[in-house]
MARRO-581508 format. One line per 10 residues: number of its first residue (from 0); their letters; for each residue x negated, y, z of C-alpha. Coordinates in steps of 0.001 Angstrom, whole numbers. Each point is the difference from the previous one (the first is absolute). Layout:
<pts>
NUM> A> X:Y:Z  ...
</pts>
This chain:
<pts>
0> XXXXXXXXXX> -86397:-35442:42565  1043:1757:-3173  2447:-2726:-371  1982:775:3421  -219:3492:-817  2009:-486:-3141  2422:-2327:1812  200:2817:2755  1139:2916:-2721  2239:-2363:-1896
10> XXXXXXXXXX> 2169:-384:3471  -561:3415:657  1352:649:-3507  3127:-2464:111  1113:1496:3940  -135:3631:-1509  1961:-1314:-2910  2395:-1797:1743  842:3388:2313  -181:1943:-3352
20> XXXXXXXXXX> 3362:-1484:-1145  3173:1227:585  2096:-1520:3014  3619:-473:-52  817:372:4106  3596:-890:1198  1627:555:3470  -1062:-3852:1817  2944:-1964:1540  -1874:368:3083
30> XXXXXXXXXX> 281:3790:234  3617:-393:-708  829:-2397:2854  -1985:2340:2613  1769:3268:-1588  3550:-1640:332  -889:-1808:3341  -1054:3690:1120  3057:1978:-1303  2661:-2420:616
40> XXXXXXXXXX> -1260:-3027:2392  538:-2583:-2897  -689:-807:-3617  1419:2378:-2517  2478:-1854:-2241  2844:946:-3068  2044:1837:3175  -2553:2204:1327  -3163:104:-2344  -3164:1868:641
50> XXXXXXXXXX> -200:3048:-2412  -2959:2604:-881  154:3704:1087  -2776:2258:-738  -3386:-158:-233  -3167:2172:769  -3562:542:-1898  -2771:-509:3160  -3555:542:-124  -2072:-2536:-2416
60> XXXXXXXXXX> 2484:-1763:-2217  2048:-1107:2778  3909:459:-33  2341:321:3127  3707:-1634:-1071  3094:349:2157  2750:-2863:-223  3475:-385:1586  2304:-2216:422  3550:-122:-2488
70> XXXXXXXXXX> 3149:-781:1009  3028:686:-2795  2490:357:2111  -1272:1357:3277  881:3385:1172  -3848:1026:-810  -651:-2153:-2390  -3721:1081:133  -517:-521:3215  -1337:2232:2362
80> XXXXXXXXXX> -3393:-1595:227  -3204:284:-1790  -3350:-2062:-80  -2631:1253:-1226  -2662:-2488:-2473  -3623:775:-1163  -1657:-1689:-3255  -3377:941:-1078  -1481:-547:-3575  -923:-3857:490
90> XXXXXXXXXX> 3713:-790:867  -556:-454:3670  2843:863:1756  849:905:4057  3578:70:1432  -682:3544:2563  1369:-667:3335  1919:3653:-301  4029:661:-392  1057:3160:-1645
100> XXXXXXXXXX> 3653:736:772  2674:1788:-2239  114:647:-3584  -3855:1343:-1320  -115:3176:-1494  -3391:936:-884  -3456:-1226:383  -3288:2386:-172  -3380:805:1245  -1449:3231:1793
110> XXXXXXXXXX> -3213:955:-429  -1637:-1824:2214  1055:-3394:-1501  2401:-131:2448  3648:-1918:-1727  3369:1529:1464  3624:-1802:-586  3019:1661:335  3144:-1809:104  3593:425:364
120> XXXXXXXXXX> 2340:-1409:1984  3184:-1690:-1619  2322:-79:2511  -515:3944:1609  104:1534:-2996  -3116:2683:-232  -1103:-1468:3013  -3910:-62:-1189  -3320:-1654:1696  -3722:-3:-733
130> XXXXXXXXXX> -3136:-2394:178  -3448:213:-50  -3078:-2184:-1592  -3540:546:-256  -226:-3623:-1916  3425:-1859:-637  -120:-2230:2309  657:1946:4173  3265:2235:-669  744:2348:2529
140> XXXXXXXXXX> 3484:1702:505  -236:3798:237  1829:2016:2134  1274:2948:-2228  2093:3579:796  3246:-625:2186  2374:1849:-2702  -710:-2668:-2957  4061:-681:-1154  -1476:1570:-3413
150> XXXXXXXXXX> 211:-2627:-3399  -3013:880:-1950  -3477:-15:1782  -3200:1548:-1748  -3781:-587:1062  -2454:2825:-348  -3275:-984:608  -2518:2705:780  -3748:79:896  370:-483:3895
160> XXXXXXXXXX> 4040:-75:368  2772:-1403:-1429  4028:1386:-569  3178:-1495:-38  2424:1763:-1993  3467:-1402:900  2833:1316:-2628  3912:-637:26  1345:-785:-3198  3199:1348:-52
170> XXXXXXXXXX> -1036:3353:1233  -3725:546:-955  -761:951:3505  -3919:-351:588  -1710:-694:3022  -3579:-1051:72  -2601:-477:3088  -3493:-119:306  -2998:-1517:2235  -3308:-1781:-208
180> XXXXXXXXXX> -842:-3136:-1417  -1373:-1190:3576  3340:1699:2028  2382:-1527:-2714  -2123:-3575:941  409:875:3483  2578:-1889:2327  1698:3603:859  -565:2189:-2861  853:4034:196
190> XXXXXXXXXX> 1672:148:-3191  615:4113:-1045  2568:1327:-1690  -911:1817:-3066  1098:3444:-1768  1351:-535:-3728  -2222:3064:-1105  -3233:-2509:1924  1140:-2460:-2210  85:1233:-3191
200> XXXXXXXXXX> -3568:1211:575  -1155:-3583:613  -2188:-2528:-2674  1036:-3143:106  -2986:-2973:-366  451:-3177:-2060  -2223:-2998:11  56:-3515:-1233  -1779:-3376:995  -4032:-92:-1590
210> XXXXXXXXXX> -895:-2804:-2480  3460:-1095:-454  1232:-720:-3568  2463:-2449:168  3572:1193:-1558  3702:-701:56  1010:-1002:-3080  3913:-1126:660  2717:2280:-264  2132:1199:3309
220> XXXXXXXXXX> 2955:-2298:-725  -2458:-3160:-1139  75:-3300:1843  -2878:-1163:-679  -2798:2100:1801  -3619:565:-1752  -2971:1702:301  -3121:-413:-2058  -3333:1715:678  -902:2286:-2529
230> XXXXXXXXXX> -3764:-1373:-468  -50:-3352:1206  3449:-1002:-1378  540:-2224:2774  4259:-303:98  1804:101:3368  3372:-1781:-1050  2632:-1037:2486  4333:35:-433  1338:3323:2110
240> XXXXXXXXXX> 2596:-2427:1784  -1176:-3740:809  -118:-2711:2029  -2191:-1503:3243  1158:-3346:-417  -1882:-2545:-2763  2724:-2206:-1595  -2883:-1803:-1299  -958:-920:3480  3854:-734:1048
250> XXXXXXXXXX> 258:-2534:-3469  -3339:-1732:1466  1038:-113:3149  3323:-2661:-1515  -2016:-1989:-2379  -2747:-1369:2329  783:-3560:852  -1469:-1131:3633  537:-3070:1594  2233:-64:3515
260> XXXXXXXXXX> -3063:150:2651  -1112:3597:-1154  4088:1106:-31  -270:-503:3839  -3365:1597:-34  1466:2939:-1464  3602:10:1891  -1829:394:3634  -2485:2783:-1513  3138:1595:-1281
270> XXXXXXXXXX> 2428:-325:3333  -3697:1218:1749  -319:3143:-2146  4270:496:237  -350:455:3857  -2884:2237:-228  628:3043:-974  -1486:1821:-2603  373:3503:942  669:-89:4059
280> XXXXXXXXXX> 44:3112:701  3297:2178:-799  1119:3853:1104  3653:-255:2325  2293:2670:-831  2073:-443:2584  2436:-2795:2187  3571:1002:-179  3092:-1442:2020  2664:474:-2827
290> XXXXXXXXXX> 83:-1193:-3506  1522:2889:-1112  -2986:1945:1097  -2034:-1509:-3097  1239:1310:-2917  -1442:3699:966  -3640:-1468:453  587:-1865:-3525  1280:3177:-2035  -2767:2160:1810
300> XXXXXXXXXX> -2601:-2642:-1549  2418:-573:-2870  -4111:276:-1999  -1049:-2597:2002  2737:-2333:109  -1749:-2884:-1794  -2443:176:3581  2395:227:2428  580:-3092:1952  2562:-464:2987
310> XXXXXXXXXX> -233:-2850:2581  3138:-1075:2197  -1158:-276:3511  2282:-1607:2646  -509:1530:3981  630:-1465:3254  3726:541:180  673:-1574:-3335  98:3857:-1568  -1752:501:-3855
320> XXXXXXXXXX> -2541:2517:-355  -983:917:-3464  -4108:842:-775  -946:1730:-2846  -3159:-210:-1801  -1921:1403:-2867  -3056:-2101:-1942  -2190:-2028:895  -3860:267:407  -3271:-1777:908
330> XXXXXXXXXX> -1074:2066:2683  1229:2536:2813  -1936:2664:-2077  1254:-520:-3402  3537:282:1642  -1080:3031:1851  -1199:1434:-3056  3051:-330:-1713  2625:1115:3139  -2022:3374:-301
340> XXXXXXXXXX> 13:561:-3920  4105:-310:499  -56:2288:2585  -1478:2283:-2560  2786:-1198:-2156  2652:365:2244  -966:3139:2535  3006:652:1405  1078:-3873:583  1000:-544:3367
350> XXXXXXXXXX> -577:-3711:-11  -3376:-605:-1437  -853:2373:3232  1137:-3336:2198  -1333:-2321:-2657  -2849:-2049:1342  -2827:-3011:-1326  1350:-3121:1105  -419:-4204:-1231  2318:-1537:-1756
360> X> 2776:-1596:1695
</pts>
């Protein structure tokens, strides 16, 4: 008996041990290929790589990263995309099925461990939005004041409400409005317009994530991105701009000799896979009669051009109609889903009104 015992503590002693050492996490290949299959339908590659935004401390040594995608010589390079990423402390990480649109601005939490984004859009300049989290992972889009055309946005988190101070830069004007945490959560929040003197007489509340103590230690303009926990010394390490595909994989792939039975095998699984699609499901922007209509639904998603797709469609009487589509998805929903975040994007677009889920032609 005394001998198991001893056997038993020694294994105890070597796990706790073995989690007592420092671990050197890096972003998996995986993760990469569902981030750039998410923000751009396809691998990322040397032409439009997948690049690190921001990051944000949660709640028990877990950290919420942001990537986009990079394109040199786009009109928004950037993007106007974000996904969001969690990795805890053992190096587990979880693509979130979440898009943030425009440019990110801040991060922070209320004090009710509630997180709040605000971003900024980068093609209506000052043009601002908000989301909500209670955990990371389910984003909601808040509906904020109707006069927003203001470049700098402040949160002021009190006890039981919260304020938005909106300011313009080039004249210091100041606006700010006020409401409940539950109204501002609310699908049609009453939003008041505050007094400057009401203002000035307010506290503002700051809070940060509990037992959380990992740290940035690169520098703004690094490429390499790390973090290391300040106890543990476990090391987050991953490049800022990288890569989904493995050339690894793609050298493998050319030096594996087969004989010319499995070729066939593999050439009917291949023309199988080729006429099934991956992604079905696509959103149609509209069918047009004239060529010379398409050009104005190409500069109008001049952001999305690399997901625009246009199909040549002959009618009856030997006419051409031209369809335009955008993406391409796995289900209705996930194409839903996306039609109403551009929407959001583009409010006053007259042609994602008609747009519509459709398959593939």
């Amino acid at each position: 008996m005394k001998f198991f015992l001893k056997i038993f503590f020694f294994i105890l002693f070597i796990f706790q041990y073995i989690e007592a050492l420092p671990l050197n996490i890096h972003l998996p290949q995986k993760t990469k290929h569902q981030l750039c299959q998410k923000l751009s339908d396809h691998d990322c590659n040397i032409e439009e790589q997948l690049q690190y935004n921001t990051f944000f401390k949660l709640n028990n040594d877990k950290l919420l990263l942001f990537f986009n995608t990079y394109k040199k010589d786009a009109l928004y390079p950037n993007g106007s995309l974000n996904v969001p990423v969690t990795v805890n402390i053992k190096g587990k990480w979880q693509v979130i099925d979440a898009y943030i649109s425009d440019e990110i601005q801040d991060v922070v939490n209320d004090p009710h461990d509630g997180i709040w984004l605000h971003t900024v859009s980068t093609r209506k300049k000052g043009y601002s939005s908000l989301y909500y989290s209670r955990d990371g992972e389910m984003w909601e889009k808040l509906k904020l004041p109707s006069i927003r055309t203001f470049q700098t946005l402040q949160l002021c988190f009190q006890d039981n409400e919260v304020i938005l101070t909106f300011q313009r830069v080039e004249n210091d004007n100041v606006k700010a409005w006020i409401t409940t945490y539950q109204d501002a959560l609310s699908d049609n929040p009453t939003w008041r317009l505050m007094e400057k003197k009401e203002l000035y007489q307010k506290v503002c509340q700051k809070t940060s994530a509990y037992n959380n103590a990992w740290r940035l230690n690169s520098k703004k303009d690094s490429q390499e991105i790390e973090f290391e926990h300040k106890y543990k010394k476990n090391i987050i390490r991953f490049s800022k701009r990288s890569n989904s595909i493995d050339n690894h994989q793609n050298r493998d792939i050319f030096t594996t000799t087969v004989t010319q039975e499995p070729i066939l095998h593999i050439k009917k699984n291949i023309e199988r896979e080729y006429n099934t699609p991956r992604h079905p499901y696509t959103i149609q922007l509209g069918t047009f009669n004239y060529k010379t209509s398409l050009p104005l639904i190409y500069q109008e998603f001049i952001a999305l051009k690399n997901r625009l797709v246009t199909k040549k469609i002959p009618k009856d009487n030997g006419q051409i109609q031209y369809k335009v589509f955008l993406g391409s998805f796995n289900s209705p929903q996930e194409a839903r889903d996306r039609l109403e975040q551009l929407k959001g994007e583009y409010i006053n677009s007259k042609v994602l009104r008609g747009a519509f889920i459709t398959k593939l032609p």
